[in-house]
C-alpha positions, 0 to 999 in steps of 0.5 A: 784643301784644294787651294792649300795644295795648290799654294803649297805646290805652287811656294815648293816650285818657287823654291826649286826655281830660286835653288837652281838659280843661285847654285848655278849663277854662283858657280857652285859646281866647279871648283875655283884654283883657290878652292882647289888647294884649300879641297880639304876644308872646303864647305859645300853649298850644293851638299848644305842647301839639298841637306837641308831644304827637304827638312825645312819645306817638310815641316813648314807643310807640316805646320800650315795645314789646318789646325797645325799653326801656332797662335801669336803668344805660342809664336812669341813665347817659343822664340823667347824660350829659345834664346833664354835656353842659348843663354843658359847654353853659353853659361854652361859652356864658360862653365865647363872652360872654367872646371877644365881650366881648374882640373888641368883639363881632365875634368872631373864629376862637376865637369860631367853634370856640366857636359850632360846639362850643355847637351840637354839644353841644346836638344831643347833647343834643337827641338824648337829650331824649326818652329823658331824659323818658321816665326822668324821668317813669317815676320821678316816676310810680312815686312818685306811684304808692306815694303813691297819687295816681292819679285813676284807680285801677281802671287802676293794676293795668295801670300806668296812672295818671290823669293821666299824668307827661308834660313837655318839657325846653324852654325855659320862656315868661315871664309878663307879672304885673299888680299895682296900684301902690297895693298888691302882689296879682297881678290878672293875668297872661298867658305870653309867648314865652320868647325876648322881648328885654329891649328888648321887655319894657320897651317892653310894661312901660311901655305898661301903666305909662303907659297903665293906671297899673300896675305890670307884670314881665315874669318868666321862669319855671322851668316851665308846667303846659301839658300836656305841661308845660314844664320848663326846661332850666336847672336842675339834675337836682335842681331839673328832678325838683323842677319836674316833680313840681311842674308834675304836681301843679298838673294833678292839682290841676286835678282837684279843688277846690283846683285848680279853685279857683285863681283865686278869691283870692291865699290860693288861689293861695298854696296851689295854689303853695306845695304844688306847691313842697313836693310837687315838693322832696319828690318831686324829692328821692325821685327824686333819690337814684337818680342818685347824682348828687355833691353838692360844692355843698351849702355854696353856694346859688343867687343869682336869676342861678343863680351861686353865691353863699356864704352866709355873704357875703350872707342874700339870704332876710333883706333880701329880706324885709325890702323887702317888709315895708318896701314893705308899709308905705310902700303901706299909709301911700299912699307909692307913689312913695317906696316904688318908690324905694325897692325900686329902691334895694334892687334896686341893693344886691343887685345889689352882693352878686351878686343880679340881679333886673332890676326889683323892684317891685309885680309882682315881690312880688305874682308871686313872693309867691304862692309863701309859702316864699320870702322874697318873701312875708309869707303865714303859708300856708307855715307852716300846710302845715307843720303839716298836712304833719308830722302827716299819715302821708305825702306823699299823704295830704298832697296828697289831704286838701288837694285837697279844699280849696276855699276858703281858710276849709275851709284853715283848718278842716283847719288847725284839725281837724288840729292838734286831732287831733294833740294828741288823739293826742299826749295819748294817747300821754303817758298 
């Protein structure tokens, strides 16, 4: 029982020291002038992180003292259940839309029984969150574990690791993204509460269009690397173990060079994003496998609405490419009026084969650009942590050469001493 206390204590006084370390190297505690005018959507990481924290490491103390833990097939079957029962959550809700839709939103006894069904599922779900994280973040901790990533290896011979796994299945806050309408570059950007209208959002976009000459989007995203870190309740269990592992790593990261450095260029924040993404699909795959979850749905992929689209009907990826090389030549001739046009023009063909996206401009690109495996952006990045991630000998000795990155040049001279390593070996070895 001594040796419980004492890692209980000692994994609570990590968290305290990673908290404080992220709200004050973030600049949480003062408001920003973009902040400031959009005060009243404003989401609060201090107040989100201190609400939740408590309630986290509470049933975690709970759940890992002697006879509290749950066996493998009760970790499985419970994570499973859960995502059964979102399913069932998200068919209600098109439900409840379709019965509105039909009474001429008034609804009516069918539309009740739906409301009541909706609410019993999603406190069946409630119930589950703490124990369906605490599976989750126990199995992206054992990978980050054998890829060695613990900050703190001394502690890795007790099962502490530094910084600990730990994220909230919530719903996700958005992101106000600011761009110059003269080019596409994220010049700033702030969290809003997640529940924002659409009326509200377009009342705050065209303040800043109209006052600042900016272009500005209001975008929902799939996760914060808030501590604990927010992850959607959206996704899929594919695409949650993907997210969460991406969310950790950006808070790994902010422990070193290449974290720290986040906010000193777009190409830096290409990198910090784009192998976060890789890490997380990597990561969210090794978990993945072993839930033995169906996969019937490999031969379709997911439209920005998350519908299912096939795609043979549709390249999505090619013409979203294609607008963005086009805007990035309307912008660099001074076309700005044609070149928004333009992107609304684009905007309404993808609408027509199923794609949703409620505005594509300037912010769009410069938000959803930095991530440089996606076909939003025109960044060789991706390619480039490609290269180094085939010759690297495994996903940690990956992430740990590049957190050491700095700048976007010492990038570039890894790229370059890897690649010259690679054909000495491949030489080598011909011979």
């Amino acid at each position: 029982m001594l040796v419980w206390i004492l890692k209980v204590t000692i994994r609570f006084l990590l968290v305290g020291v990673t908290l404080i370390v992220l709200l004050t190297g973030r600049g949480v505690l003062n408001l920003t002038p973009l902040e400031a005018t959009a005060e009243k959507h404003l989401y609060s990481i201090a107040q989100w992180e201190f609400e939740n924290l408590l309630d986290k490491w509470l049933h975690r103390i709970y759940i890992s003292m002697p006879g509290r833990s749950l066996s493998e097939e009760e970790k499985i079957d419970i994570v499973l259940e859960y995502f059964r029962l979102g399913e069932i959550e998200n068919e209600l809700e098109h439900a409840i839309k379709n019965s509105l839709d039909s009474s001429g939103g008034v609804g009516d006894d069918s539309t009740y029984a739906l409301k009541n069904d909706i609410m019993q599922v999603t406190k069946a779900r409630n119930r589950m969150r703490d124990s369906v994280e605490e599976v989750i973040e126990g199995e992206i901790d054992s990978i980050v574990y054998t890829e060695d990533l613990s900050r703190l290896r001394l502690l890795n011979a007790v099962g502490i690791h530094f910084p600990p796994v730990d994220f909230r299945l919530e719903e996700s806050p958005r992101v106000l993204v600011v761009s110059p309408r003269d080019r596409i570059e994220m010049i700033d950007g702030v969290l809003l509460d997640a529940d924002m209208n659409v009326d509200d959002m377009e009342v705050l976009e065209e303040r800043f269009l109209i006052d600042q000459d900016l272009s500005v989007l209001v975008q929902a995203t799939g996760g914060v690397s808030t501590y604990p870190a927010v992850v959607s309740t959206d996704f899929s269990l594919k695409g949650m173990l993907a997210t969460a592992a991406h969310e950790w790593l950006h808070n790994y990261l902010f422990f070193h060079p290449l974290g720290r450095g986040y906010s000193k260029s777009t190409e830096m924040m290409s990198l910090n994003e784009t192998l976060s993404n890789m890490f997380g699909r990597e990561v969210g795959d090794l978990a993945y496998k072993k839930f033995e979850v169906s996969q019937s749905n490999d031969n379709q992929v997911e439209s920005i609405t998350g519908s299912a689209v096939n795609v043979n009907d549709f390249d999505f990826r090619l013409e979203m490419h294609t607008t963005r090389l086009e805007v990035e030549d309307m912008l660099a001739d001074g076309n700005i009026d044609g070149a928004e046009s333009y992107m609304e023009e684009r905007r309404l063909f993808m609408l027509d084969h199923g794609y949703y996206i409620r505005k594509l401009n300037q912010a769009y690109f410069a938000f959803h650009g930095r991530y440089t495996d996606t076909p939003a952006s025109i960044s060789p990045i991706f390619d480039q942590l490609s290269a180094i991630r085939e010759i690297s000998p495994s996903l940690g000795a990956f992430v740990r050469n590049m957190a050491e990155v700095s700048d976007y040049d010492d990038f570039l001279e890894l790229l370059e001493i890897s690649r010259s390593n690679s054909t000495t070996r491949a030489a080598f070895s011909e011979q």
